[in-house]
C-alpha positions as CSV (number, residue, x, y, z in Angstrom):
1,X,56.1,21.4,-14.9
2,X,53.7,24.1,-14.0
3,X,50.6,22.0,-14.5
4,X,52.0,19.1,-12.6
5,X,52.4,21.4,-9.8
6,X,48.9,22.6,-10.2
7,X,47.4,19.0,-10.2
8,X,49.4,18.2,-7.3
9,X,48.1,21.0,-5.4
10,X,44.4,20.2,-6.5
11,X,44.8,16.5,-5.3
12,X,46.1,18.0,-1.8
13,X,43.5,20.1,-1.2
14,X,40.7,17.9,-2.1
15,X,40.3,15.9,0.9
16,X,40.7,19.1,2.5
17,X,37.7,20.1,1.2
18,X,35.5,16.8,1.8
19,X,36.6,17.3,5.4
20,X,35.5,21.1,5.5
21,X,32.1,19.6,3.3
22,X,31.7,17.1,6.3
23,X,31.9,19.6,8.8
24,X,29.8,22.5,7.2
25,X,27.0,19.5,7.2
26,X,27.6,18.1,10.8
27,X,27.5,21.7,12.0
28,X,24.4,22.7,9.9
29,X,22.8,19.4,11.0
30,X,23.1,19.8,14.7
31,X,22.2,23.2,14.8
32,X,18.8,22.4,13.4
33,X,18.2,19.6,15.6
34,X,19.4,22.1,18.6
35,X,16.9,24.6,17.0
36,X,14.2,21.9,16.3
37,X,14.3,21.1,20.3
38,X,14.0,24.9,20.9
39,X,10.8,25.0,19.0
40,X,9.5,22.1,20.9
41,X,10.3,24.0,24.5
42,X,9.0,26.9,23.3
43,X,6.1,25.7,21.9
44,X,4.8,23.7,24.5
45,X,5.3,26.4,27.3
46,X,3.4,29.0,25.1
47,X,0.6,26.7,24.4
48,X,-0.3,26.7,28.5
49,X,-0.2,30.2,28.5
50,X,-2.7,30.6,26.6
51,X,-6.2,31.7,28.6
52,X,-9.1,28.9,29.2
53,X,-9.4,25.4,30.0
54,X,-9.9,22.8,27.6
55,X,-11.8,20.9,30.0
56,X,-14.2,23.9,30.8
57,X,-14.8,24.3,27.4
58,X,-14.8,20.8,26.6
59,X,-18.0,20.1,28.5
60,X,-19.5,23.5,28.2
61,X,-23.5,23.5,28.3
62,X,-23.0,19.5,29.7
63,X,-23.9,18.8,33.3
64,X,-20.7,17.9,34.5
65,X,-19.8,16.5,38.2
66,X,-17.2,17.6,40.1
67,X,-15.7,14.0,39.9
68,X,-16.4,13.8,36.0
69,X,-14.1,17.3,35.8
70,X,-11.7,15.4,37.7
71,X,-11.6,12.2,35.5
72,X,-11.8,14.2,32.5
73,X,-8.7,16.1,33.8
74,X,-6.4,12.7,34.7
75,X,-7.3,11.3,31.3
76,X,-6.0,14.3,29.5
77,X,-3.5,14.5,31.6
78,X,-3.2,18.1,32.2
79,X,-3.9,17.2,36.2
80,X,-0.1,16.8,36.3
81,X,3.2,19.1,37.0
82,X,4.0,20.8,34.4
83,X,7.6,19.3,34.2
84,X,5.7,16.2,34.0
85,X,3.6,16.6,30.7
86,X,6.4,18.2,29.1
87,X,8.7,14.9,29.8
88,X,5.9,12.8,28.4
89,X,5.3,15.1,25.5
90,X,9.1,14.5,24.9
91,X,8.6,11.0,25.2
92,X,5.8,10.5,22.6
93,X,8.1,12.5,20.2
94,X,10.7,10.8,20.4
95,X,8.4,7.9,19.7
96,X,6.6,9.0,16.8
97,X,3.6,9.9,18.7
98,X,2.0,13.5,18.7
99,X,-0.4,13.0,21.1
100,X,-4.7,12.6,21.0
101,X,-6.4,15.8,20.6
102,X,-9.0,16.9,22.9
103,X,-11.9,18.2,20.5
104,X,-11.5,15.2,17.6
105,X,-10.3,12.3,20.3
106,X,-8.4,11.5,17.3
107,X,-4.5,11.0,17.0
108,X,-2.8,14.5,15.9
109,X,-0.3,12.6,13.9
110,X,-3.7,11.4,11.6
111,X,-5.1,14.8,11.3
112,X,-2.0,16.5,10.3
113,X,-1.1,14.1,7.8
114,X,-5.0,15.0,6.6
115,X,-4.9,18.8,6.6
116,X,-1.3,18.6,5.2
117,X,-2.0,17.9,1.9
118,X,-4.4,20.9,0.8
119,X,-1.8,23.4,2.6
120,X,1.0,21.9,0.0
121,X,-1.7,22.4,-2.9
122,X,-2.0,26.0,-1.8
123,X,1.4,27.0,-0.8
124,X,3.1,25.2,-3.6
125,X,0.8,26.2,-6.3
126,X,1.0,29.9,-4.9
127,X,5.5,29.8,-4.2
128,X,5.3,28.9,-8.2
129,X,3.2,31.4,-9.6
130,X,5.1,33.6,-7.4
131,X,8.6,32.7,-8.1
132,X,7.9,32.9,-12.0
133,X,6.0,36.2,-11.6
134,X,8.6,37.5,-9.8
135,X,11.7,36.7,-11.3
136,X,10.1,37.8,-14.9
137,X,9.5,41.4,-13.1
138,X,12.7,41.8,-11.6
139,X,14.5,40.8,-14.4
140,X,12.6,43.5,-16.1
141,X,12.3,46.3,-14.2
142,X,16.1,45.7,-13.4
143,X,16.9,46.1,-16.9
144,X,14.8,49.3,-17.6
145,X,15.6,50.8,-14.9
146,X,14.2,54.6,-13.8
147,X,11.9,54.1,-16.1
148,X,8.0,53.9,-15.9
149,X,7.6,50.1,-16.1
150,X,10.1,49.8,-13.2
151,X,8.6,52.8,-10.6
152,X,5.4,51.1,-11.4
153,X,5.9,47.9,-10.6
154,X,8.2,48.9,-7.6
155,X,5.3,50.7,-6.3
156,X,2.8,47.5,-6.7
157,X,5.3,45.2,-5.1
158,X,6.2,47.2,-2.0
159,X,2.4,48.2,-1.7
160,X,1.4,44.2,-1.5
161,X,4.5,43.4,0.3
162,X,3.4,45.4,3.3
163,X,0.1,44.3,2.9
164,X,-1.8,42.1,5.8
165,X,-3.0,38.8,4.0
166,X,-6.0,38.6,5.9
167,X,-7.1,42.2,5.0
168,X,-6.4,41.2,0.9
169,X,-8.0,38.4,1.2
170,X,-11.4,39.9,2.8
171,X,-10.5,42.8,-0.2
172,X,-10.7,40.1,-2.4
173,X,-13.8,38.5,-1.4
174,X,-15.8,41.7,-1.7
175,X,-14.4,42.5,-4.9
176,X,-15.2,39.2,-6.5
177,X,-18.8,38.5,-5.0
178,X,-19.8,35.7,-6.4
179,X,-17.7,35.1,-9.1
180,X,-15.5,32.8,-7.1
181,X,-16.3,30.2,-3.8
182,X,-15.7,32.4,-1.0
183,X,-14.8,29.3,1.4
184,X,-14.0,25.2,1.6
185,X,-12.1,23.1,-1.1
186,X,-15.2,21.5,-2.8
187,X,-18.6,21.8,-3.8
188,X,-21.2,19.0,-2.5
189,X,-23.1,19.0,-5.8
190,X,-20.1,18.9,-7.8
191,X,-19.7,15.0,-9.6
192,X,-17.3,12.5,-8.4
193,X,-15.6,12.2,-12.0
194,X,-12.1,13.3,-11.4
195,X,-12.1,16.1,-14.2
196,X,-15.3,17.9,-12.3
197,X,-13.4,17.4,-9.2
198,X,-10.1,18.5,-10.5
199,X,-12.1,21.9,-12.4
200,X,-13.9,22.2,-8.8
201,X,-10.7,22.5,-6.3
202,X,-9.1,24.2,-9.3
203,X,-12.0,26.7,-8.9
204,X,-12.1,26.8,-4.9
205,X,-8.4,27.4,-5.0
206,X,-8.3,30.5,-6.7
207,X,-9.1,33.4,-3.9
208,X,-6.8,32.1,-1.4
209,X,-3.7,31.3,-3.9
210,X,-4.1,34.8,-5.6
211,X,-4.3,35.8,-1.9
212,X,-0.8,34.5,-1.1
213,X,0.6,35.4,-4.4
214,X,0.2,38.8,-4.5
215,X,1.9,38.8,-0.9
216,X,4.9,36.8,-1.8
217,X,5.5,37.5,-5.5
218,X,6.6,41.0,-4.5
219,X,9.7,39.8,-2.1
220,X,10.7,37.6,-5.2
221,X,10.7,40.4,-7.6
222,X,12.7,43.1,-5.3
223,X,15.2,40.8,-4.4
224,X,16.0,39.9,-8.2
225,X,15.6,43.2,-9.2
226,X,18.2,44.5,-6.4
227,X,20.3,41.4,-7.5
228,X,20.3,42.1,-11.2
229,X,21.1,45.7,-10.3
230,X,24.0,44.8,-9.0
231,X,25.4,43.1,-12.3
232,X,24.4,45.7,-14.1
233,X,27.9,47.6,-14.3
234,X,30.4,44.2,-14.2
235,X,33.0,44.0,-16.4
236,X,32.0,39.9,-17.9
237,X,29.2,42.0,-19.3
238,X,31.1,44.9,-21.0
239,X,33.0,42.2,-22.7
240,X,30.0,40.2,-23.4
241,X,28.8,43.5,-25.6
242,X,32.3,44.1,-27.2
243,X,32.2,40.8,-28.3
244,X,29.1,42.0,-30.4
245,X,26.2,40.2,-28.1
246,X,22.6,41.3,-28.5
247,X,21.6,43.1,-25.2
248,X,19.1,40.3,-25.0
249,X,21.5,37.9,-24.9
250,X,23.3,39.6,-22.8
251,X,20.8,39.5,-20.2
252,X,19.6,36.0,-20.3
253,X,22.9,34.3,-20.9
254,X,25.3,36.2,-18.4
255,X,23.4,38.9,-16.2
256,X,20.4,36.4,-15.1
257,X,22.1,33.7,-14.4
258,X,24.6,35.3,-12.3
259,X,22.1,37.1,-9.7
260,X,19.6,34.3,-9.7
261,X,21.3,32.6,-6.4
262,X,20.2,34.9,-3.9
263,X,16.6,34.3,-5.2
264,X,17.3,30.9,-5.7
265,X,18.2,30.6,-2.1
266,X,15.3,33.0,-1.4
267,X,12.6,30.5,-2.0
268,X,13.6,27.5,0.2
269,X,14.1,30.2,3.3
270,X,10.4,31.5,2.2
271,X,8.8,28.2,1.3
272,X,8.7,27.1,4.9
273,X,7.6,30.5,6.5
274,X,4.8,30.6,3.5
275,X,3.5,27.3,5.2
276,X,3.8,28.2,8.6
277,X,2.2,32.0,7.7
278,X,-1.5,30.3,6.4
279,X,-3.2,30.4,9.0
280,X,-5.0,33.6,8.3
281,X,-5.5,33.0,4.7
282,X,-7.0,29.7,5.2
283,X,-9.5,31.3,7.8
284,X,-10.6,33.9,5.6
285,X,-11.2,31.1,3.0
286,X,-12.1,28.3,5.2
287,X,-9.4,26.1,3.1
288,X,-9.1,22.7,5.2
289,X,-5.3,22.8,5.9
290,X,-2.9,23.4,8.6
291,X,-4.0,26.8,8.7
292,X,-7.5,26.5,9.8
293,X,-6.8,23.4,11.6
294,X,-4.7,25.8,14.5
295,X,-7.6,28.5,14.3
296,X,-9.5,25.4,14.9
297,X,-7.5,23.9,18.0
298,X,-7.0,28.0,19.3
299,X,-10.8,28.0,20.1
300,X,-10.5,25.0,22.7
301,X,-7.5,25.2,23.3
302,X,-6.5,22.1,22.3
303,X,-2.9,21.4,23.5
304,X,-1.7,18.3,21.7
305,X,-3.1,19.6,18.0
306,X,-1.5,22.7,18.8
307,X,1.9,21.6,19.7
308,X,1.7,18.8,16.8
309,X,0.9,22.2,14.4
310,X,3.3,24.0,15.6
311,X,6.3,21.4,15.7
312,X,5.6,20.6,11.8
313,X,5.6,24.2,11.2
314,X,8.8,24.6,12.9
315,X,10.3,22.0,11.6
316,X,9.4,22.9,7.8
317,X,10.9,26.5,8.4
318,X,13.9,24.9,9.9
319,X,14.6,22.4,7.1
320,X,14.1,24.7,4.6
321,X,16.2,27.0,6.2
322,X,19.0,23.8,6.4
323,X,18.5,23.4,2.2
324,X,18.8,27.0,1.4
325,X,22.4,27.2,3.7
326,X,23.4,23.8,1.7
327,X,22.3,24.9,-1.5
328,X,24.0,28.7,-1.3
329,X,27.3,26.8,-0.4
330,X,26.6,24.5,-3.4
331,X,26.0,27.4,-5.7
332,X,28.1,29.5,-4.8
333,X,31.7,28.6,-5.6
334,X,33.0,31.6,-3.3
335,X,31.5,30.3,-0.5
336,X,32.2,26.3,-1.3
337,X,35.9,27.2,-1.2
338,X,36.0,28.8,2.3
């Protein structure tokens, strides 16, 4: 009798529960989009606020005619109200279309999707080491804790956690003189076999990712370590050790497990501002992404690029943001049942 009143109960509240799923999703959904549209006010109004004219510097060292400043100016369009650009900037969005940037005369959509992929080679090779490095860390300095292995490597990571990536990465270059490329992606000389190639980015890449690594491991590995702390004392794992466990066991099969989800959810939050926060990194290494393409388009300024830049930056943090909330309620049974 009881367990027909259980099931009953269970099959009542499940479409309660696809309807709270539904709305937890439409709510998360349109408060991105409202945030993405945020980015893209904000964005374009702090681009024209920026000191210079792109047309002044545009045809610096040129002869230029008063009339030829004036052409220049309608064809880029920045002769117009404000209020007007930033309609047609909303237009071309909503179309697909990023605009033409002023140094390159080249679509921004096309040079995005060029720079794009040596940021993902970076960031995503970097997030890994880091999330491995880290976790392995916190899980140990969490289990021996107060002892030297865990003040030590508490000290490291705070120390690199705080630490500008610009200044490491200059650190780094002076350090490693020679030993490594201090700038680009690939070598001219290097043959167009795709194991040299491979060995050559491979070789190019390690400055920069070390760079970013030592920045970001750090959050990984205090956040795993605080979680794991916080298992430490639960009662599942008091009865996990009277049931005659080894205290490695312990830790991998209960303990871990259990205070990976804030890390878990850790890494989709940082993954996006990890791609947004290369800009320095690849300047110091002169790495051909997204990065140096906006240290690039500061210089002019060059408006389009620079809102293009920014909106697929923005958007990245705000998606991954959008995954971690979805994948937290997924995880987390506690928060799934609310």
């Amino acid at each position: 009798m009881t367990n027909a009143v259980s099931t009953a109960a269970a099959e009542l509240d499940e479409p309660r529960r696809g309807t709270g799923t539904a709305r937890f999703l439409l709510g998360k959904l349109g408060g991105a989009a409202g945030s993405l549209l945020l980015v893209v006010a904000l964005g374009f109004l702090l681009f024209r606020m920026i000191p210079g004219d792109p047309v002044t510097t545009l045809t610096r060292d040129r002869p230029t005619s008063p009339d030829q400043l004036a052409q220049l100016r309608a064809r880029l369009g920045v002769d117009k109200p404000l209020y007007q650009q930033f309609l047609d900037y909303l237009s071309g969005l909503l179309h697909g279309d990023l605009g033409t940037s002023y140094g390159y005369n080249r679509p921004v959509s096309a040079l995005i999707g060029e720079r794009l992929g040596p940021t993902l080679l970076l960031v995503g090779t970097a997030t890994v080491l880091a999330v491995a490095l880290g976790l392995w860390l916190g899980v140990r300095a969490a289990w021996r804790r107060g002892s030297p292995f865990d003040r030590t490597q508490t000290g490291i990571a705070l120390t690199l956690w705080s630490m500008p990536q610009f200044w490491l990465g200059l650190l780094l270059l002076i350090a490693t003189q020679g030993a490594f490329p201090s700038g680009g992606m690939r070598s001219p000389a290097t043959p167009p076999e795709f194991l040299p190639q491979l060995l050559d980015v491979a070789h190019h890449l390690v400055l920069p990712c070390v760079t970013l690594l030592a920045v970001i491991y750090a959050q990984y590995m205090l956040v795993m370590r605080s979680s794991l702390l916080g298992e430490m004392n639960a009662d599942y794992l008091t009865t996990a050790r009277a049931k005659g466990l080894r205290e490695d066991l312990v830790r991998r099969r209960h303990a871990v497990p259990n205070a990976l989800l804030p890390t878990v959810t850790l890494v989709f939050l940082q993954f996006g501002l990890v791609v947004s926060g290369t800009v320095t990194v690849e300047t110091v290494f002169s790495w051909p992404g997204l990065g140096l393409l906006t240290y690039e388009a500061l210089r002019v300024p060059d408006l389009p690029l620079l809102q293009g830049v920014f909106v697929v930056m923005a958007g990245s943090v705000i998606v991954m943001n959008l995954i971690a909330e979805v994948l937290y309620r997924v995880l987390d049974p506690r928060v799934r049942a609310q």
